[in-house]
MOPAC internal coordinates of N, CA, C and O (Angstrom, degrees):
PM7 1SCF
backbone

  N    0.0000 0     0.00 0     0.00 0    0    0    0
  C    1.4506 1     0.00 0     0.00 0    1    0    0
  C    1.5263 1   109.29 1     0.00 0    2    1    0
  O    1.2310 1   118.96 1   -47.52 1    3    2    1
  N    1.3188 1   119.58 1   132.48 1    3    2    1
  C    1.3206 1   130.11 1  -178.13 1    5    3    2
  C    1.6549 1   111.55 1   -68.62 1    6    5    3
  O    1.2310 1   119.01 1   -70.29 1    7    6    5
  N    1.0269 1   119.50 1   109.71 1    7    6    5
  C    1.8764 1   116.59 1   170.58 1    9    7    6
  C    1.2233 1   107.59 1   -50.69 1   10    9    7
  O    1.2310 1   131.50 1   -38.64 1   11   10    9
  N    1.2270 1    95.40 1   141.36 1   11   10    9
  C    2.1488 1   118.45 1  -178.54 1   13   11   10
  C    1.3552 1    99.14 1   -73.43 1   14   13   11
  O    1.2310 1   116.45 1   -45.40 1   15   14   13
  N    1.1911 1   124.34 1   134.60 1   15   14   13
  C    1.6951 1   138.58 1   142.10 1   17   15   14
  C    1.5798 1   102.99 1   -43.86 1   18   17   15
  O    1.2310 1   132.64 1   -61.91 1   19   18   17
  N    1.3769 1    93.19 1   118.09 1   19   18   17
  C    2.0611 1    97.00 1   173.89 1   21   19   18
  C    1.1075 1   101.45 1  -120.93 1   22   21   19
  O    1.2310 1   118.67 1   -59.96 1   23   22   21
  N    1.7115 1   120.15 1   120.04 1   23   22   21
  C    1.4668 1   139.23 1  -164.32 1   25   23   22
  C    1.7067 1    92.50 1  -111.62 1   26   25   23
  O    1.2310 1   107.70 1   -55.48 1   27   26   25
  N    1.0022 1   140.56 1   124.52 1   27   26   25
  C    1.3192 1   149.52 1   166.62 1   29   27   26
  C    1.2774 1   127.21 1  -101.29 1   30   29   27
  O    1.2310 1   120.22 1   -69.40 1   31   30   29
  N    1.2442 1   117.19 1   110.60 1   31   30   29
  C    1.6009 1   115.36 1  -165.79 1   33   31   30
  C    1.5191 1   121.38 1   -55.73 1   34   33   31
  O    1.2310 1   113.80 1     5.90 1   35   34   33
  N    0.9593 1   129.33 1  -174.10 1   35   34   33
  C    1.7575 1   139.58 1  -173.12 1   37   35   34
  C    1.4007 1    86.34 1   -83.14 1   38   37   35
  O    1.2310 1   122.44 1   125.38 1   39   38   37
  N    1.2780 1   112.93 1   -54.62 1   39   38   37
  C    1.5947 1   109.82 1  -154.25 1   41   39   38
  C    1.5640 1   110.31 1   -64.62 1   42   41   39
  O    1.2310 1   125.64 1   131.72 1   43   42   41
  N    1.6026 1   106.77 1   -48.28 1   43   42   41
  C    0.9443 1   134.53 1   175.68 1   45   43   42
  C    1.9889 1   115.96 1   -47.46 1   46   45   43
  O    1.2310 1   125.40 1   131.34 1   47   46   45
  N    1.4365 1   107.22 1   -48.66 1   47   46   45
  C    1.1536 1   118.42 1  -171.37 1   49   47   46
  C    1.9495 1   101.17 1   -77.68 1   50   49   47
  O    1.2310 1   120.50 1   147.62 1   51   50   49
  N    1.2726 1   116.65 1   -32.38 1   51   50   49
  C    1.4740 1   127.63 1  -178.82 1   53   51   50
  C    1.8342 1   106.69 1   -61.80 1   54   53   51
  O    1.2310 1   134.26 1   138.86 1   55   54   53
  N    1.4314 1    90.03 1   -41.14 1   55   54   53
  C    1.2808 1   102.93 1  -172.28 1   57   55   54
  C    1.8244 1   112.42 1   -61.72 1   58   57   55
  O    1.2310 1   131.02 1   130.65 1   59   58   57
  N    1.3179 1    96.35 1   -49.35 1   59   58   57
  C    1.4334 1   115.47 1  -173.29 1   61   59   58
  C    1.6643 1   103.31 1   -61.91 1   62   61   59
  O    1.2310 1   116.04 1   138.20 1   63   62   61
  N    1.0262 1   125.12 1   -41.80 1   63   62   61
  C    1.6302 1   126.84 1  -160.12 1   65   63   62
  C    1.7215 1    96.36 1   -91.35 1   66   65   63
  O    1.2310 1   119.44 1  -175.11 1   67   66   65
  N    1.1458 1   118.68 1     4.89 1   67   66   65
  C    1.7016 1   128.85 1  -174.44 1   69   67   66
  C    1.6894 1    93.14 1   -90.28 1   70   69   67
  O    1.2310 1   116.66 1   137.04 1   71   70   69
  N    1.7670 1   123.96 1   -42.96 1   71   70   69
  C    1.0000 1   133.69 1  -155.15 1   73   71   70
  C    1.8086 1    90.90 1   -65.87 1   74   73   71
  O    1.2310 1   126.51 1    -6.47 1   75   74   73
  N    1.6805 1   105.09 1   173.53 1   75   74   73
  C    1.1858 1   110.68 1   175.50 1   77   75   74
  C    1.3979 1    93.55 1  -104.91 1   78   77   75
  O    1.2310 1   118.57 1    -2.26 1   79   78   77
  N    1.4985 1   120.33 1   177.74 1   79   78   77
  C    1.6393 1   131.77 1  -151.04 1   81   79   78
  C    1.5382 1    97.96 1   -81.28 1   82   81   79
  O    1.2310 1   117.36 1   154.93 1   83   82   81
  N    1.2130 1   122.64 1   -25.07 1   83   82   81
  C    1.7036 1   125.63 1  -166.41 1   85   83   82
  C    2.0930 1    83.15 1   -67.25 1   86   85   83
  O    1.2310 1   120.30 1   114.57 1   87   86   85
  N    1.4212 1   117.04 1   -65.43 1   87   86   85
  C    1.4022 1   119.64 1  -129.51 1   89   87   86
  C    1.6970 1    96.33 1   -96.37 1   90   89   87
  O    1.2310 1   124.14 1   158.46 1   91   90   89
  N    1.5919 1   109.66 1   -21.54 1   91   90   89
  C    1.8885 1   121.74 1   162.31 1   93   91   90
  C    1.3061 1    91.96 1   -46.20 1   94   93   91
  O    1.2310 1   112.89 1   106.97 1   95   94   93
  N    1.7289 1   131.04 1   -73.03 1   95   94   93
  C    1.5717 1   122.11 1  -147.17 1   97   95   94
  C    1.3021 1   111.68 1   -83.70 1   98   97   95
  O    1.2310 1   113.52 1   148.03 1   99   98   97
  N    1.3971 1   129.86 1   -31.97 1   99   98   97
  C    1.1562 1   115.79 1   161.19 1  101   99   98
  C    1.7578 1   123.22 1   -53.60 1  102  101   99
  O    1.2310 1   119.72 1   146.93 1  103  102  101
  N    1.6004 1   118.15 1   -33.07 1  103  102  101
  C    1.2395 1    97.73 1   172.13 1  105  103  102
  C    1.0365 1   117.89 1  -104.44 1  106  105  103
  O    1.2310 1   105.34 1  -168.29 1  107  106  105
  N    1.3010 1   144.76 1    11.71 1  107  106  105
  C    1.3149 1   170.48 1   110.95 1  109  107  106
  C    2.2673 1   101.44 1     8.51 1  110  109  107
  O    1.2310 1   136.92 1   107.60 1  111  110  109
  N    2.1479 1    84.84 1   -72.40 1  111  110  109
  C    1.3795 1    94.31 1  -173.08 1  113  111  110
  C    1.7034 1    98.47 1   -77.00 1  114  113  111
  O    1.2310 1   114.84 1   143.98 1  115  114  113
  N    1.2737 1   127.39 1   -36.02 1  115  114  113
  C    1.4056 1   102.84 1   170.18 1  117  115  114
  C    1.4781 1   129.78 1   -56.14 1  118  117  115
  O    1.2310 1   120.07 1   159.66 1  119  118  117
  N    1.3546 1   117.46 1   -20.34 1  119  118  117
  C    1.4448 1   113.89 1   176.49 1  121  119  118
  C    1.7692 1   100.11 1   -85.18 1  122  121  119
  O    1.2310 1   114.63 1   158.33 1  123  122  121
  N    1.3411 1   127.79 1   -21.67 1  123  122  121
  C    1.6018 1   111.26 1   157.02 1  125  123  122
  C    1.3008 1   119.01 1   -50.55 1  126  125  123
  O    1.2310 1   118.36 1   115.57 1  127  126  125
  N    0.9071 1   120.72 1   -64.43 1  127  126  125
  C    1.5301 1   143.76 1  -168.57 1  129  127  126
  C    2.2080 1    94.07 1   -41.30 1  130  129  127
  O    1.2310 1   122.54 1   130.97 1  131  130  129
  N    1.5306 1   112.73 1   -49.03 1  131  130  129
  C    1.1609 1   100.72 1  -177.19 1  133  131  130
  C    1.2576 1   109.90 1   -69.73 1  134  133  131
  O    1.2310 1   107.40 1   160.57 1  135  134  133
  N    1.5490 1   141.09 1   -19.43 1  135  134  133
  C    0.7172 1   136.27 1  -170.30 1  137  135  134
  C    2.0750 1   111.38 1   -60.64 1  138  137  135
  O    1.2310 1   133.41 1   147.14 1  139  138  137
  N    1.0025 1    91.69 1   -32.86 1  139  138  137
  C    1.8586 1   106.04 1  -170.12 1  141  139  138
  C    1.4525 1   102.30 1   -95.12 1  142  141  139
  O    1.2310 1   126.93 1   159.70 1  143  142  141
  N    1.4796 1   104.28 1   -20.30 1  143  142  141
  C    1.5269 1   105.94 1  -170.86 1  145  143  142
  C    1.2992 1   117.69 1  -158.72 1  146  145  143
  O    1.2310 1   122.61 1   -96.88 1  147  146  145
  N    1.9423 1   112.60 1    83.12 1  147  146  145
  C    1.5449 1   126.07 1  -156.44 1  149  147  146
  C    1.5551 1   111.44 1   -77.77 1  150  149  147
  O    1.2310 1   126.82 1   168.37 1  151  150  149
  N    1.8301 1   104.49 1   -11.63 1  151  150  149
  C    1.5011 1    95.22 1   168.84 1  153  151  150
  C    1.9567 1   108.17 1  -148.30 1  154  153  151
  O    1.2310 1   135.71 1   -87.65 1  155  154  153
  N    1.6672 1    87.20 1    92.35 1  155  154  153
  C    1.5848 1   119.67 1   177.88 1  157  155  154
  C    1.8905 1    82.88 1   -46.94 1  158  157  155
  O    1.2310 1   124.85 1   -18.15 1  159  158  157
  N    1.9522 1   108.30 1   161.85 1  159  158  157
  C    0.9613 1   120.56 1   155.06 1  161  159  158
  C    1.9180 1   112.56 1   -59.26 1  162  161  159
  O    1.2310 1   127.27 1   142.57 1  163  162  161
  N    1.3687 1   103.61 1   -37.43 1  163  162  161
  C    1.1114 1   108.59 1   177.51 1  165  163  162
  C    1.3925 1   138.86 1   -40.84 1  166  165  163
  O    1.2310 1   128.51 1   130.26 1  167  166  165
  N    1.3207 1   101.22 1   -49.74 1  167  166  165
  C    1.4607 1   145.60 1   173.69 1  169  167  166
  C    1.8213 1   106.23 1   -30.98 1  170  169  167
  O    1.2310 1   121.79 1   -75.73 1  171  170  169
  N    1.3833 1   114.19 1   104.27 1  171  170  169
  C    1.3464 1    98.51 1   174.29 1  173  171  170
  C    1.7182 1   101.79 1  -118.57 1  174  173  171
  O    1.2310 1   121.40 1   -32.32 1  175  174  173
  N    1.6672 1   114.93 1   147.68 1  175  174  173
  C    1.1546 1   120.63 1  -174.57 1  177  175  174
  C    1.8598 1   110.53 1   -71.30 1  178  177  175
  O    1.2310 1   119.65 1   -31.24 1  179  178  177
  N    0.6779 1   118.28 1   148.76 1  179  178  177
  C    2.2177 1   127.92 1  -171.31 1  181  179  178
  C    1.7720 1    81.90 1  -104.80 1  182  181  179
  O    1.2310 1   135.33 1   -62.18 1  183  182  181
  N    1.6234 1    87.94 1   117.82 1  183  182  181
  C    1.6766 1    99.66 1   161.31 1  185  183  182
  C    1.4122 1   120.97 1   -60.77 1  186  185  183
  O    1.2310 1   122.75 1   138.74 1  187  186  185
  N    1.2644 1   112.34 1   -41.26 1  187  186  185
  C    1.7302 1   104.49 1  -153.62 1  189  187  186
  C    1.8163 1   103.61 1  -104.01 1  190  189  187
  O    1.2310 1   130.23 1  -157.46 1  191  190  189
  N    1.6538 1    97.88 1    22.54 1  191  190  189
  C    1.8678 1   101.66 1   170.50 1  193  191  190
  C    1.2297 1    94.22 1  -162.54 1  194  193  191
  O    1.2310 1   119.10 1    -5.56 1  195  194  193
  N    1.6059 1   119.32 1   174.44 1  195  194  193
  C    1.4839 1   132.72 1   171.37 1  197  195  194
  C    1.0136 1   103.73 1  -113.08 1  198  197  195
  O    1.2310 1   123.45 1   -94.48 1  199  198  197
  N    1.8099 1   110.99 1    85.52 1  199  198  197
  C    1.3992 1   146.30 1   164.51 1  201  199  198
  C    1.2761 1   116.31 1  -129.01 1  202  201  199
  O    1.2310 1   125.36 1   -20.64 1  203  202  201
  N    0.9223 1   107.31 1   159.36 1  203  202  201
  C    1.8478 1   120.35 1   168.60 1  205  203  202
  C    1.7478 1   111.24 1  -108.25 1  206  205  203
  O    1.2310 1   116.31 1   -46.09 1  207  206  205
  N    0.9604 1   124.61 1   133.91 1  207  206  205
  C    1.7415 1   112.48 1   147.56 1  209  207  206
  C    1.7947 1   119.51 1  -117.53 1  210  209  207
  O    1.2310 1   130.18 1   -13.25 1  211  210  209
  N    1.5555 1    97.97 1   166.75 1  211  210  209
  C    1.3645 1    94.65 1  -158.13 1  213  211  210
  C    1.3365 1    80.10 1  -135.47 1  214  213  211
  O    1.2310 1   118.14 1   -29.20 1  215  214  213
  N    1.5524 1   121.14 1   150.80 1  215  214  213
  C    1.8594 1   124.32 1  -175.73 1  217  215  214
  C    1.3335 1    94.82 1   -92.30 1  218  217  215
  O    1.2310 1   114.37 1   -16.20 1  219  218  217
  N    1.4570 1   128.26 1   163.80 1  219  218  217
  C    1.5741 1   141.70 1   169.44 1  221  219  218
  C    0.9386 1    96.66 1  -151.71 1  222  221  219
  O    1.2310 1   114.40 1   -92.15 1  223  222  221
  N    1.6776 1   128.22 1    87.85 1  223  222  221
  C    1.6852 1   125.40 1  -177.11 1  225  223  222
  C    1.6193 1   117.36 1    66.71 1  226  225  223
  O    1.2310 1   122.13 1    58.81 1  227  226  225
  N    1.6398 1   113.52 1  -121.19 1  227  226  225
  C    1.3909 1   128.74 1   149.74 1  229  227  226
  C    1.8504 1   123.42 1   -55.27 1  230  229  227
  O    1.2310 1   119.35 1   141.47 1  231  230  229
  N    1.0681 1   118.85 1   -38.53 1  231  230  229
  C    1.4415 1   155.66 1  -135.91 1  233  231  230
  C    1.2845 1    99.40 1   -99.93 1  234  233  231
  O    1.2310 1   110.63 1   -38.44 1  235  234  233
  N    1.3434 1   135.22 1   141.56 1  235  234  233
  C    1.4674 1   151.39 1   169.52 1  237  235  234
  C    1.4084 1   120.60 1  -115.42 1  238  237  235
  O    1.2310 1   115.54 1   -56.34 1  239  238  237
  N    0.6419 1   126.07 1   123.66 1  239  238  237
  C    2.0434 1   128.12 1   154.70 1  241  239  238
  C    1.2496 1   108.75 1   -84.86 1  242  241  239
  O    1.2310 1   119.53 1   -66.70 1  243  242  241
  N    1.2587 1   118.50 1   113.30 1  243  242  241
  C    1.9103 1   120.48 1   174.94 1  245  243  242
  C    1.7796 1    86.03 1   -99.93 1  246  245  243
  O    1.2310 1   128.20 1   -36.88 1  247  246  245
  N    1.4125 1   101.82 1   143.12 1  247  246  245
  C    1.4649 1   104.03 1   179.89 1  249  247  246
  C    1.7333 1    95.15 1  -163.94 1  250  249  247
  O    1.2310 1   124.38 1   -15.48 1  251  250  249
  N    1.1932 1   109.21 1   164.52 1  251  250  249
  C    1.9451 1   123.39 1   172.32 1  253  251  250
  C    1.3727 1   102.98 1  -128.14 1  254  253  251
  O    1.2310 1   115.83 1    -5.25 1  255  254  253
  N    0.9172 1   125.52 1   174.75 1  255  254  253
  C    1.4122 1   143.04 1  -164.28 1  257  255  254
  C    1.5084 1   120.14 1  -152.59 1  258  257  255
  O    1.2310 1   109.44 1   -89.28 1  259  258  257
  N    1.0324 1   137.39 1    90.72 1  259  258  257
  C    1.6486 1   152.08 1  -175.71 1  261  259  258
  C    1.5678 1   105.23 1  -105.98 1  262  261  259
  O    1.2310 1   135.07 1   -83.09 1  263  262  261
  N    1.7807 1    88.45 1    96.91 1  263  262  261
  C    1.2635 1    99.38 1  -178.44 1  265  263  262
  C    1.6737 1   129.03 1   -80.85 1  266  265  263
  O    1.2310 1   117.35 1   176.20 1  267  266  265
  N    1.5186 1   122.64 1    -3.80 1  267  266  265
  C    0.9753 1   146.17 1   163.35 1  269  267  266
  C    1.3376 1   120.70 1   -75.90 1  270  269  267
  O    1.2310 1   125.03 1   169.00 1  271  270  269
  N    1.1674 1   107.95 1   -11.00 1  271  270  269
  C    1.6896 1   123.10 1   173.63 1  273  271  270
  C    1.5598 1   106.85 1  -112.97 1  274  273  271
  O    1.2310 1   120.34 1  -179.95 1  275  274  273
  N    1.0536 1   116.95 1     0.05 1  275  274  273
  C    1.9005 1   112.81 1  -153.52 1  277  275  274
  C    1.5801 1   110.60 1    21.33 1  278  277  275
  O    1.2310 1   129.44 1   -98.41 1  279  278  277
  N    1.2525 1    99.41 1    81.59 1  279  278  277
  C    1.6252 1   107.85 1   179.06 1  281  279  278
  C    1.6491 1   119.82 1  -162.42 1  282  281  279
  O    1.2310 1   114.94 1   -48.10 1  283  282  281
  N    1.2384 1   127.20 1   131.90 1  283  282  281
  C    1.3242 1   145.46 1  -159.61 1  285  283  282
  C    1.1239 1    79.21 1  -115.97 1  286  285  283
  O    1.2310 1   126.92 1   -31.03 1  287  286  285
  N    1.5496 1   104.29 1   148.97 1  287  286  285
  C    1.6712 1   152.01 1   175.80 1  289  287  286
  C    0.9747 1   120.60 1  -101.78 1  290  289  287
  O    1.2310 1   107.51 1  -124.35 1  291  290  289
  N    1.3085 1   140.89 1    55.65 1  291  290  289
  C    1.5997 1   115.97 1  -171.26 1  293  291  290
  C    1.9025 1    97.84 1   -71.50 1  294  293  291
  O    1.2310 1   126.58 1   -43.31 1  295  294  293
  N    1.2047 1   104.96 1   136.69 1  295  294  293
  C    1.6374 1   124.90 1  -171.92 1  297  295  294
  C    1.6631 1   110.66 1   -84.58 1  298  297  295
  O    1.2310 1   138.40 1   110.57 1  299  298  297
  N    1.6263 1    81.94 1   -69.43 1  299  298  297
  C    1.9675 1   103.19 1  -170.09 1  301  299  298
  C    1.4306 1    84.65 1  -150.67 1  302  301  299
  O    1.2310 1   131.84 1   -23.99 1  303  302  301
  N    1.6373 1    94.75 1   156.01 1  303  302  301
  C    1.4235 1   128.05 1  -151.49 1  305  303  302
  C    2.0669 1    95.59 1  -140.77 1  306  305  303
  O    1.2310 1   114.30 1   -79.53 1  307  306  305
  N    1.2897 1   128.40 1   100.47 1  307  306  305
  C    1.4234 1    91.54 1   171.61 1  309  307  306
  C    1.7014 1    90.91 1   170.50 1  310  309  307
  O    1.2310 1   110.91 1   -24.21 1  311  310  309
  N    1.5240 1   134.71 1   155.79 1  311  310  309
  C    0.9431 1   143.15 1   161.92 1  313  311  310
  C    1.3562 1   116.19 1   -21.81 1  314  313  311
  O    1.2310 1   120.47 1   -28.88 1  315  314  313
  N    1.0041 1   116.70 1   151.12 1  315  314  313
  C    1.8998 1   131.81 1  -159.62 1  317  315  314
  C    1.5587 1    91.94 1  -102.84 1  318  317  315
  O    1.2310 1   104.31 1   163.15 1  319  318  317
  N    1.6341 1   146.56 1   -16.85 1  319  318  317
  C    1.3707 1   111.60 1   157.84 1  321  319  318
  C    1.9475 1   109.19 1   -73.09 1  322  321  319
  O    1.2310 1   110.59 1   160.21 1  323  322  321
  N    1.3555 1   135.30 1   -19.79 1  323  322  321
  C    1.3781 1   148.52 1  -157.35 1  325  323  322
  C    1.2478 1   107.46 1   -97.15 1  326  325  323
  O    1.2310 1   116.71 1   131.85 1  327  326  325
  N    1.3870 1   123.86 1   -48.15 1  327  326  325
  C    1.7360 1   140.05 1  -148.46 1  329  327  326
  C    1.5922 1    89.29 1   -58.50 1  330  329  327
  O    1.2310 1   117.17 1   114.26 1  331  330  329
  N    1.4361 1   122.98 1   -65.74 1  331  330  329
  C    1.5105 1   111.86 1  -158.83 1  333  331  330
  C    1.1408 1   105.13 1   -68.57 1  334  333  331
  O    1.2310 1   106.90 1   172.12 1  335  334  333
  N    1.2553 1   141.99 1    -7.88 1  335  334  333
  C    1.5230 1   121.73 1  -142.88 1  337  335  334
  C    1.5431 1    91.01 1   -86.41 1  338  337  335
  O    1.2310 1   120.10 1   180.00 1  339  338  337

């Protein structure tokens, strides 16, 4: 299987470099991991958009997946009381 192109948003990428170095690499390697594998068992679908999120501890990855592109979205990057808002 061909690995997905993972495009990471501004917001998303701002968000990530805010984190401290422990909670960056852990979600760092979870956003690899989508790359090979855009829908983890983990992976639950977001009702009120056509997104996915994926848990990292406290921490969420909101991301989409465009399979006609082989390419992942990471959206927003950020703690699970903050991530949806």
């Amino acid at each position: 299987m061909t690995p997905y192109r993972v495009v990471i948003e501004k917001k998303a990428s701002r968000a990530l470099v805010a984190l401290d170095q422990h909670h960056r690499a852990r979600i760092t390697g979870a956003i690899e991991l989508l790359a090979r594998n855009p829908y983890p068992p983990a992976a639950r679908k977001l009702t009120n958009r056509l997104a996915y999120r994926v848990r990292v501890g406290d921490y969420r990855i909101i991301y989409s997946v465009n399979d006609s592109t082989i390419t992942v979205m990471v959206l927003a990057v950020g703690h699970r009381r903050d991530v949806y808002r």
